[in-house]
C-alpha positions in Angstrom: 19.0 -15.0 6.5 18.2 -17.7 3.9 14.6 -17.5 2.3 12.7 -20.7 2.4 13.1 -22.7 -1.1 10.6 -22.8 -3.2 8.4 -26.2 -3.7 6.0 -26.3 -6.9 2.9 -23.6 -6.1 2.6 -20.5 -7.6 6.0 -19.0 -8.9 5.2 -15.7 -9.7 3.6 -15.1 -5.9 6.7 -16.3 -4.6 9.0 -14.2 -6.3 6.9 -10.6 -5.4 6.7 -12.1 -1.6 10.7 -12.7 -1.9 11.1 -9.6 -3.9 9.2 -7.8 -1.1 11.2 -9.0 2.0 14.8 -8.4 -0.2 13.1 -4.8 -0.6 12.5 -4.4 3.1 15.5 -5.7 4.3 18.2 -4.4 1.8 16.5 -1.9 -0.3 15.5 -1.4 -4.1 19.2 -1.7 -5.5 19.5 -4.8 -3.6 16.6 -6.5 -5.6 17.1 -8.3 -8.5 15.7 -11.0 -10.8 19.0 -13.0 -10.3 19.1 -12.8 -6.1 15.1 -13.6 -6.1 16.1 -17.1 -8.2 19.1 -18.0 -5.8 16.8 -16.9 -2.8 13.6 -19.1 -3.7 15.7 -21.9 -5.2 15.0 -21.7 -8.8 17.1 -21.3 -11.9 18.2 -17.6 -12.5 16.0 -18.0 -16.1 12.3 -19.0 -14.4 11.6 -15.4 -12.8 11.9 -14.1 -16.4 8.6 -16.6 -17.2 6.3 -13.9 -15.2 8.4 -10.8 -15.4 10.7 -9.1 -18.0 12.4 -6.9 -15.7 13.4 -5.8 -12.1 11.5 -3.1 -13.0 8.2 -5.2 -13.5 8.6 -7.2 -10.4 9.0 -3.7 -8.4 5.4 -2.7 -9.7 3.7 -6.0 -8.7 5.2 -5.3 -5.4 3.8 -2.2 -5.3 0.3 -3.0 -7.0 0.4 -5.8 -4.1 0.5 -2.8 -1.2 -1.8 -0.7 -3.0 -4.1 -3.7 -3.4 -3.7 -4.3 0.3 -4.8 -0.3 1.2 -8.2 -0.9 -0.3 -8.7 -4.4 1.4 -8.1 -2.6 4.5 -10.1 0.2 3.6 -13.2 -2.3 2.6 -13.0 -4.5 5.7 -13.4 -1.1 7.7 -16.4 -0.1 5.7 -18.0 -3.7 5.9 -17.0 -3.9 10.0 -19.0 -0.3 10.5 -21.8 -0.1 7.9 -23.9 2.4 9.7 -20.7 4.7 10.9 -18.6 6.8 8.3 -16.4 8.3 11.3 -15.2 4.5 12.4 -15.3 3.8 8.8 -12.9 6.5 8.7 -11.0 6.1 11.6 -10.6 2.4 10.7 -9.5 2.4 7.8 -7.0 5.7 8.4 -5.3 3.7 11.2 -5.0 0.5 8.8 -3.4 2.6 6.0 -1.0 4.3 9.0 -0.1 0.9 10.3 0.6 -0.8 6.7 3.1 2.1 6.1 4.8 1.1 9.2 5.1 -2.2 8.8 6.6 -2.3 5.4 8.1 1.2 4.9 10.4 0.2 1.7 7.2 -0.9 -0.2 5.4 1.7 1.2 8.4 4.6 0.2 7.8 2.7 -3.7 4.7 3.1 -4.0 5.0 6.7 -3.2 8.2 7.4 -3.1 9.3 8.2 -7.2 11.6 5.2 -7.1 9.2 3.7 -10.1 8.3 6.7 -12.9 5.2 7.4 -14.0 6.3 6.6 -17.1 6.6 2.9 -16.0 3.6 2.8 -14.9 1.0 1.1 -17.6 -2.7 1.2 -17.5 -2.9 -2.3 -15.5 -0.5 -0.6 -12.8 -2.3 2.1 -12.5 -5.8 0.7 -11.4 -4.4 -0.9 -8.4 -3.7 2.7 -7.3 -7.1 3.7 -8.1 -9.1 0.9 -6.9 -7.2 1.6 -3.3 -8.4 5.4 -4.1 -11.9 4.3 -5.2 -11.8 2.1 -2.2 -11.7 4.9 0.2 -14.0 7.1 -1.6 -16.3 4.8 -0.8 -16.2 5.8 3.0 -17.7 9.2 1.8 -20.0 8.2 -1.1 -23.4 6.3 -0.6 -23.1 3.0 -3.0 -24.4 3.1 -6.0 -23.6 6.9 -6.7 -21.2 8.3 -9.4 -18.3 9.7 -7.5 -18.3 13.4 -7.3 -15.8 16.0 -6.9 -16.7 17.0 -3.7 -16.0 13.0 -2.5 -12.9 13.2 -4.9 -11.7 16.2 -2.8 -12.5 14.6 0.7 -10.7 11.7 -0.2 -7.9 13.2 -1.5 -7.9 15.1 1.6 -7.8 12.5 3.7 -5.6 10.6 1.4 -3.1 13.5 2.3 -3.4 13.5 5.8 -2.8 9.6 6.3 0.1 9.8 4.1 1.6 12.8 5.7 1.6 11.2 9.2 2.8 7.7 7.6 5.8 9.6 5.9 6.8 11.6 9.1 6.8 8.8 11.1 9.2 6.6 8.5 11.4 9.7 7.9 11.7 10.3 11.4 9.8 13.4 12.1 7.3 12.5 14.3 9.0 10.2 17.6 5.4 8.7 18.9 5.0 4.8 19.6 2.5 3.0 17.6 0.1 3.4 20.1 0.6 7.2 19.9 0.2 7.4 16.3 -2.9 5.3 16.5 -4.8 8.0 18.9 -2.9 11.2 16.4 -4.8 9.2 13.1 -8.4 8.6 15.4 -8.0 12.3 16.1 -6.9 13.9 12.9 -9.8 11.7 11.5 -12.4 13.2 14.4 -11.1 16.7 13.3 -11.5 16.0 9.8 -15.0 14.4 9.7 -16.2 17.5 12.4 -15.5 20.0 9.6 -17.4 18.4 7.0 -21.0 19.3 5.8 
């Protein structure tokens, strides 16, 4: 399948969107500075303007998801201001969903394809603002994040990425729909069994 060419806009969006689909499609090894050039119609030197290396392409990709976690997880707290559950709820089935939909970016952003090692400062906070952005579910604005909210959201955190990872690695059969009502109901369980 042939990706659209590129027509003067914003390069370095274009290559993480082409990177992206290459990733989904064919896989990490598949993804390369070079192909990303040929596939947006550019010269094989103008991907090295915004990135050094594969390597640095891979984490905007996977800042990109992460950034797209805590969007989700803010529209659900701005859509139910006066409800933590649907908060929850909404913003558990969002994260589920976005795992499904693009399970390669979802397997490197959790997956260990990119080391820690890689991972600077500026890569990092797109991780923790998705975090930060789900604490806020359990922690009035305004307030200093405490450990018992850091615990409750890495609970959560836990839970949403165990059914997402289940589901891509084949463990758990249900349709969409079905893993919809298991995240509302592992959320319902959850939020019953806090103080």
């Amino acid at each position: 399948m042939a990706e659209a060419k590129y027509h003067h806009g914003d390069l370095e969006q274009a290559i993480i969107e082409t990177g992206r689909r290459m990733l989904e499609r064919s896989g990490v090894a598949e993804v390369s500075l070079r192909a990303i050039a040929r596939a947006i119609g550019v010269s094989h030197q103008a991907p090295y303007q915004h990135f050094a290396s594969k390597a640095d392409v891979l984490l905007a990709i996977r800042n990109a998801g992460f950034a797209k976690l805590a969007e989700e997880a803010r529209r659900a707290t701005a859509k139910h201001p006066r409800s933590p559950r649907l908060q929850l709820e909404e913003a558990a089935v969002s994260y589920v969903r976005l795992a499904l939909e693009s399970p390669a970016v979802y397997q490197l952003m959790f997956g260990g394809q990119i080391r820690p090692e890689q991972v600077a400062d500026r890569d990092q906070s797109a991780a923790t603002d998705a975090f930060a952005a789900l604490a806020a579910i359990f922690q009035p604005a305004g307030e200093l994040l405490t450990e018992a909210t850091r615990l409750r959201t890495r609970l959560v955190w836990s839970m949403l990425h165990g059914i997402a990872s289940l589901r891509i690695n084949g463990f758990l059969a249900d349709q969409p729909e079905g893993l919809v009502d298991l995240t509302r109901s592992a959320c319902r369980l959850f939020s019953q069994k806090q103080p």
